[in-house]
ZADOLUM-764426 format. One record per residue (C-alpha): residue in three letters; z, x, y. Coordinates in steps of 0.05 Angstrom, whole numbers, plus 32768, in hexadecimal, padded with zeros to 4 digits. Each point is the difference from the previous one (the first is absolute). Layout:
<bavos>
AlaZXY/...
</bavos>
This chain:
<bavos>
Unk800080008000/Unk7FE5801F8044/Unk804180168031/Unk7FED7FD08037/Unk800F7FC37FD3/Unk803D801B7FE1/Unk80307FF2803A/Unk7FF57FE58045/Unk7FDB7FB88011/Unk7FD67FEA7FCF/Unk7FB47FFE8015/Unk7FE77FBA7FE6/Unk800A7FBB8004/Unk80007FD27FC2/Unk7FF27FBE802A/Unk80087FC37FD3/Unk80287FBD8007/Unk804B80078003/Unk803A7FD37FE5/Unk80027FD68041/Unk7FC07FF77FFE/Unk7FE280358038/Unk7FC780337FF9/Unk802A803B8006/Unk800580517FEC/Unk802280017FBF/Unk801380488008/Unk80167FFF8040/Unk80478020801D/Unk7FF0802E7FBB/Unk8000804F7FFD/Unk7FC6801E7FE4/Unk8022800B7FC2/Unk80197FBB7FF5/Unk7FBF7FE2801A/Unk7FD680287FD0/Unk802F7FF07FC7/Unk7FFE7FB18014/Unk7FB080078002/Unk7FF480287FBB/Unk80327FCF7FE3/Unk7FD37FC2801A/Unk7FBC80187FED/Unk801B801B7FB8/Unk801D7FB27FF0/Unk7FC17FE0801D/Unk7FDD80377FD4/Unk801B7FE67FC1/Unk7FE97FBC8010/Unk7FDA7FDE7FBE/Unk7FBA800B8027/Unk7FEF80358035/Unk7FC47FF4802C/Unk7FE080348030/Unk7FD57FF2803C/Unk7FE58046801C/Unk7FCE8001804A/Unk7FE2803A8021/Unk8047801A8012/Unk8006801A7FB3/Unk7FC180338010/Unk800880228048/Unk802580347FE4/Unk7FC880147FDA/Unk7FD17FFA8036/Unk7FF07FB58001/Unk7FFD7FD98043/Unk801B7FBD8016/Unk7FCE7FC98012/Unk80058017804F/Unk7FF480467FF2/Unk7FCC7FF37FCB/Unk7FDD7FD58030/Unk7FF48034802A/Unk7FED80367FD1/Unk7FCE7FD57FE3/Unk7FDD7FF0803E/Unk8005804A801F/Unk7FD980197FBF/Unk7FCB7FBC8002/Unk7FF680178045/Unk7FEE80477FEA/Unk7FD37FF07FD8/Unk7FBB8013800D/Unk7FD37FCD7FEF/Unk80287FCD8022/Unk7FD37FC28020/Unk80037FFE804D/Unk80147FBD8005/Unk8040800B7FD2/Unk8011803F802D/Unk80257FD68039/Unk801F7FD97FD9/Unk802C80307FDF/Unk8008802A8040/Unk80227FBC801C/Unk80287FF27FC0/Unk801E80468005/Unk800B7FFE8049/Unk80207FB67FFF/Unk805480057FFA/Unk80007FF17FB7/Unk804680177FFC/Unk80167FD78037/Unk80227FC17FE5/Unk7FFF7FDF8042/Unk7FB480078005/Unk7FC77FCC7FF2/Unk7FDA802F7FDA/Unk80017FE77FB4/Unk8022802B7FCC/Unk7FC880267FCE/Unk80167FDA7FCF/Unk7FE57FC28029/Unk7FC18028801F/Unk7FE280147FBB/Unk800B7FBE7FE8/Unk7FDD7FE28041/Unk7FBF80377FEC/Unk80027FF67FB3/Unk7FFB7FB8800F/Unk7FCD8001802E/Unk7FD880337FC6/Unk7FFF7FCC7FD0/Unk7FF47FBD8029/Unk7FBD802A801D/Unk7FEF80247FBB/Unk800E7FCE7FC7/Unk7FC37FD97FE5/Unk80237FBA8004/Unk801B800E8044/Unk7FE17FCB803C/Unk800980398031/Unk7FD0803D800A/Unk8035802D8024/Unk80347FFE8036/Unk800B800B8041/Unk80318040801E/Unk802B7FEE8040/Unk7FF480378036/Unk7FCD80247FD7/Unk7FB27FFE7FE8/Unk800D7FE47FB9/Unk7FF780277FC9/Unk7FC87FEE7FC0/Unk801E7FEC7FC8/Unk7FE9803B7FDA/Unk8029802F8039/Unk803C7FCA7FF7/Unk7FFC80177FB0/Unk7FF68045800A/Unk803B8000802B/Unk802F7FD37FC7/Unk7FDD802F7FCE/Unk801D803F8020/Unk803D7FEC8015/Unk800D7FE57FB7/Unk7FE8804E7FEC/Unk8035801D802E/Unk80397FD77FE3/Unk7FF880187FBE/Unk7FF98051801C/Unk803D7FF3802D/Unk80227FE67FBA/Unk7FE280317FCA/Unk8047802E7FFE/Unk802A802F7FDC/Unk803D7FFE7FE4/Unk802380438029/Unk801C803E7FD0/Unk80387FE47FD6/Unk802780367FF4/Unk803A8013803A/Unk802F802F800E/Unk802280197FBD/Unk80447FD37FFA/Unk7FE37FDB803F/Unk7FED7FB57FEE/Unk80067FE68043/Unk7FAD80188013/Unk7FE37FE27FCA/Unk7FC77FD08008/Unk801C7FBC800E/Unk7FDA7FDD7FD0/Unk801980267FC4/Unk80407FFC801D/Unk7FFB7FAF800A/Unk7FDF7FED7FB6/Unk803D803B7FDA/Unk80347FDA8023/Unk7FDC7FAE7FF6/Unk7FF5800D7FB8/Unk8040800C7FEE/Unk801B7FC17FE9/Unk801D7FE67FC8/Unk7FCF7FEF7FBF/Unk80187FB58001/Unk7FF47FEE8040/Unk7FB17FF08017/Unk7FD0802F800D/Unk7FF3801F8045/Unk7FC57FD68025/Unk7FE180318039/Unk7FC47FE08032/Unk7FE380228034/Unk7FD37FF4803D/Unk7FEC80448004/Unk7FAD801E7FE5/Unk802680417FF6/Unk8011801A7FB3/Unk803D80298011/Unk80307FCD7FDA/Unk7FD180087FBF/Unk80028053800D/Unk80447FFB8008/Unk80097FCF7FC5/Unk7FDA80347FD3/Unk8021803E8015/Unk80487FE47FF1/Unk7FE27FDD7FB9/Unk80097FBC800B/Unk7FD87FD57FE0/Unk7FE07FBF8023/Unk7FDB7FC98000/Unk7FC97FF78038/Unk7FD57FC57FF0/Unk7FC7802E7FDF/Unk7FFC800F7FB6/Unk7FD180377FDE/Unk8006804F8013/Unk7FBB80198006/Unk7FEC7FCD8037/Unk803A7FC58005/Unk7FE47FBC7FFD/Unk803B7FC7802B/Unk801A7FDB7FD0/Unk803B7FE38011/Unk80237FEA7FC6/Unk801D80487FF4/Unk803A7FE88032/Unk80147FE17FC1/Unk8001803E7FDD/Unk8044802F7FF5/Unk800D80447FE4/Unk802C800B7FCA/Unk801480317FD5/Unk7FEF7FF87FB2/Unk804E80027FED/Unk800C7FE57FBE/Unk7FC97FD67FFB/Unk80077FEA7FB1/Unk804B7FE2801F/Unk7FE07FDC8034/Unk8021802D8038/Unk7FDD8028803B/Unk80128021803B/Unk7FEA7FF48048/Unk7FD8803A801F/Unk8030800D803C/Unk7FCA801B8030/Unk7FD07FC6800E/Unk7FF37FC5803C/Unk7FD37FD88012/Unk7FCF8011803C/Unk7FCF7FD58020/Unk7FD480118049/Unk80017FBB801B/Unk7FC280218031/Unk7FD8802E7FD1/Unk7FFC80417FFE/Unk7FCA803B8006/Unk7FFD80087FB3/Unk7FEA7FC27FF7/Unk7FAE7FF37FFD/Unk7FD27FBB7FED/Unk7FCA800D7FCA/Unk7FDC7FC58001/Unk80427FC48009/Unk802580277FD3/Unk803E8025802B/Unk800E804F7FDB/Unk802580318013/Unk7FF780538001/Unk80268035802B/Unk7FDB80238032/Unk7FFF80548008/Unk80327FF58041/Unk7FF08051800C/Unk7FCB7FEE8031/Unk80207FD38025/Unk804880308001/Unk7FEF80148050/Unk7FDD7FC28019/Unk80417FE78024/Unk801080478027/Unk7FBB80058023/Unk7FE97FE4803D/Unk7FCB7FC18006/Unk7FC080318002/Unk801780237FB6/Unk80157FBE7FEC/Unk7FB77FE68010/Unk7FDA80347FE1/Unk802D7FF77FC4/Unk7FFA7FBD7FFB/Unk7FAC800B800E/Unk8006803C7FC4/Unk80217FC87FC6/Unk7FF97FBD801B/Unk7FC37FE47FC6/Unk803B80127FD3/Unk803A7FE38022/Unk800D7FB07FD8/Unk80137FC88022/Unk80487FED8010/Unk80297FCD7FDD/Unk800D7FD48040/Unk7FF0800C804A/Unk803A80008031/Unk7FEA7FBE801A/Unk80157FB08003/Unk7FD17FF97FD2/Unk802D80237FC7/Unk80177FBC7FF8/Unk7FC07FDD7FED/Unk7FF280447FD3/Unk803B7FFA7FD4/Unk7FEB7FC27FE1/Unk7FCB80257FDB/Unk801680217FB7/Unk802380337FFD/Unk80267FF0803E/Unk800C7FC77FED/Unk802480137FCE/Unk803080338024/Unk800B7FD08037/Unk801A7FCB7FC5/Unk8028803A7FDD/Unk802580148041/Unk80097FB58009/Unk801C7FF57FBF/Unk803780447FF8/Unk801A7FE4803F/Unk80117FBF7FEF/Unk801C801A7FC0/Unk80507FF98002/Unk803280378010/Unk7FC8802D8024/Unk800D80368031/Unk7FC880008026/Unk7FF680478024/Unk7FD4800B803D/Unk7FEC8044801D/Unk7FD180228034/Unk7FE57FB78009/Unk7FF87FDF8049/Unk7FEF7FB27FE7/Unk7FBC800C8020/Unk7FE67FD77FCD/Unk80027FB68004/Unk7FE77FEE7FB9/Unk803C80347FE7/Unk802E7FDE802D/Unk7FF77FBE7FE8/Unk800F800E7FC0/Unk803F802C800B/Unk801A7FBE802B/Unk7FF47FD27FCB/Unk801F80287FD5/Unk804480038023/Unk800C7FB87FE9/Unk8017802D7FBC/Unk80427FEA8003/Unk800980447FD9/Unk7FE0802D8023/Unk8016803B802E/Unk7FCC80258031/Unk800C80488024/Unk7FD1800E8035/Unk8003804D8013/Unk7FE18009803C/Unk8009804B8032/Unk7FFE7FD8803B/Unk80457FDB8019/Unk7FC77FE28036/Unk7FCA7FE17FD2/Unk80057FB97FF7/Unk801580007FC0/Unk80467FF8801B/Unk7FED7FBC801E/Unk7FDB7FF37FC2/Unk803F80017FD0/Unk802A7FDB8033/Unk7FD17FC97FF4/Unk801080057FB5/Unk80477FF48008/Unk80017FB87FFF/Unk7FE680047FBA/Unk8040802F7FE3/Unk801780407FFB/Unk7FCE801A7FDD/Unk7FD280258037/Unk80138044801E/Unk7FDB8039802C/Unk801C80467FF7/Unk7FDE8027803D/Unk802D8038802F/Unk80307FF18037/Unk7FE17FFD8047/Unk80228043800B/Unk7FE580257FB9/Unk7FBB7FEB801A/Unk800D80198040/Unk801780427FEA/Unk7FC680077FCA/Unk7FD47FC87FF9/Unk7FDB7FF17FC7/Unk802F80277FD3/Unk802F7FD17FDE/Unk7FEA7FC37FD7/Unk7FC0801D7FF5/Unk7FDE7FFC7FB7/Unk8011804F7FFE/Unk80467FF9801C/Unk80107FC17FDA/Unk7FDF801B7FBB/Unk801F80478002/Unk80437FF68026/Unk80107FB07FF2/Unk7FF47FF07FBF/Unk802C801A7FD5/Unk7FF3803B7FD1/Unk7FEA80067FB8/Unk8004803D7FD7/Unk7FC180077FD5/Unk7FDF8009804B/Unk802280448001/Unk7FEB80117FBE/Unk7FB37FF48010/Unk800E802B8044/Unk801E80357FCF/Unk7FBF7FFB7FCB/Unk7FCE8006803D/Unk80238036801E/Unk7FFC802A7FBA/Unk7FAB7FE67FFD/Unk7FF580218040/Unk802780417FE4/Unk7FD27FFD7FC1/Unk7FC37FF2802C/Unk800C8039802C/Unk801580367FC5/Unk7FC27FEC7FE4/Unk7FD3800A803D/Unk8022804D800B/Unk7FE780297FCB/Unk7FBB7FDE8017/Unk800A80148042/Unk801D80497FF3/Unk7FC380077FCB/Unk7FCA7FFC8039/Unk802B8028802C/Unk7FF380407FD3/Unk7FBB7FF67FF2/Unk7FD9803B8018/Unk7FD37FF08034/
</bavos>
């Protein structure tokens, strides 16, 4: 446990309905030590609820160099912009997009979210062969042809998925060190570790990115994704029926659960996932390419995205209000139903992280599904100023059964955006399991192998005469 939470104030606040009634700070008037104690004590009962469901947003991946929707937005359009064979009419419209306040919450300009689904719209009532309307008409600018409207969907669609292609960072820290690990390995060690008779683990996630199936593969856990077959996965999602067990004594009709296993679903697709024909598969991408994409400026990024575009595949689900309409096509229908169903299921601790409730199809359903008279959400959100705060004060009224963890004004102040983050919450928060030592230990004494192998190689050219 770091020294600054040891002793002294604590840093977070668990907000959540008190006995009177009130939204109040659960751990407040505690010392760091007592407030830490309180918290672990919380989140280790709610973890050994019967089901345990996980909600994880873009927050999960900025560590590893993903962006939030306001900082993707303007990445995306910086590199579009770059691009050389951009059409002249599609020029001033992005110059004005990036120039408008888009961070300004008091401003009329419409969030990107809102703008893209404005153009992808305006694509397909000009473009599809049923649609009454040959094109649409651009406020404050000559309007665009449809075929420049689609180029510009096209490429921003292309930039997503570069912007998303990353890479889970070296695993191995400091020897005796776990605190630097990569949060992901550090999250799915500690959520695993549950006991055999209660339900499985059910993670979704919003995000195109694959670092939760890196991570989940590093650390050996086995899961289910939706997708069946190795060579080239076909969805099929009747394997979330499926369990792993251990043969055991099968002739006595006794078997063993495999302990390392969940359940993991990506409500919006991912960039593994590809259509051959209307059938949905799945293969990993070589991510090597892609490894310095996000460190470059918008010209690199452009003649990147130029140099491997034809080979970049479509998304699973465009940040736009049209994700709503899109997820009533297989398979998302199908993940929308399962995350519908696992949270209506009784005596479920629903767990949200790195997750704004951007989404209004996602918020519906995590609404409805308070009416669980059995259900308990955490919300961990880095910022005491978000609205998430006035978010769960509108749950109260429906039990104590909704809280926010997120830092004291004064933690923030001091070092924002450093408690109740998906890092701080997976490495410091949750508490600790001991096999994730061991695999620290075993990939510490690979990388000793590796590089007592690589020496005599090294020394061997060294002496070679010239």
């Amino acid at each position: 446990m770091p020294a600054e939470l040891q002793e002294g104030v604590i840093e977070y606040q668990l907000i959540g309905a008190s006995e009177e009634g009130n939204t109040d700070d659960l751990l407040v008037s505690l010392s760091g030590r007592d407030g830490r104690q309180r918290l672990q004590a919380l989140i280790a009962e709610w973890l050994r609820m019967e089901n345990l469901v996980v909600l994880a947003g873009a927050g999960t991946s900025v560590t590893c160099g993903g962006k939030t929707m306001a900082v993707l937005e303007r990445a995306i359009l910086e590199t579009v912009q770059a691009l050389p064979g951009i059409p002249s009419k599609i020029r001033p419209i992005i110059a004005a997009r990036l120039e408008s306040s888009i961070h300004d919450v008091t401003s009329q300009t419409p969030a990107f979210e809102d703008w893209f689904s404005y153009l992808v719209s305006a694509t397909l009532m000009g473009s599809a062969p049923e649609s009454p309307f040959g094109g649409v008409q651009w406020k404050g600018f000559e309007s665009p042809a449809q075929a420049e409207l689609s180029w510009l969907v096209d490429k921003i669609g292309k930039a997503i998925f570069a912007e998303c292609a990353l890479t889970l960072p070296d695993t191995t820290p400091s020897p005796g060190l776990a605190g630097d690990i990569a949060p992901h390995l550090a999250f799915l060690s500690k959520l695993v570790v549950r006991d055999s008779n209660l339900g499985r683990v059910h993670l979704f996630t919003l995000n195109y990115d694959t670092l939760f199936e890196q991570a989940l593969e590093l650390l050996g856990i086995q899961y289910s994704d939706g997708f069946t077959g190795k060579a080239e996965a076909r969805f099929d999602p009747s394997v979330y029926g499926l369990d792993v067990y251990y043969p055991g004594e099968v002739s006595e009709g006794r078997v063993r659960r495999f302990d390392k296993f969940l359940h993991f679903y990506k409500l919006h697709g991912s960039i593994h996932w590809h259509l051959r024909g209307n059938e949905l598969r799945a293969r990993h991408p070589d991510l090597r390419r892609y490894a310095d994409y996000g460190r470059v400026g918008p010209a690199e990024k452009a003649a990147k995205l130029e140099e491997f575009a034809a080979d970049l595949p479509a998304v699973g689900i465009l940040p736009t209000a049209n994700k709503f309409a899109q997820t009533l096509a297989m398979p998302f229908a199908h993940l929308f139903r399962s995350f519908q169903i696992r949270l209506s299921t009784p005596q479920t601790f629903f767990l949200v992280l790195g997750y704004g409730f951007g989404d209004q199809h996602v918020g519906r359903i995590i609404e409805a599904a308070l009416m669980n008279p059995s259900l308990v959400m955490l919300v961990v959100d880095p910022n005491p100023k978000s609205g998430t705060v006035a978010r769960i004060q509108r749950y109260k009224h429906l039990g104590k059964r909704a809280f926010l963890l997120t830092p004291t004004e004064a933690a923030f102040g001091r070092d924002s955006y450093k408690f109740a983050t998906f890092d701080d919450f997976a490495r410091s928060v949750m508490p600790d399991v001991r096999w994730l030592n061991d695999f620290l230990r075993l990939r510490r004494f690979e990388k000793q192998i590796q590089a007592s192998e690589r020496q005599p190689e090294t020394e061997a050219r060294v002496e070679e005469p010239e």
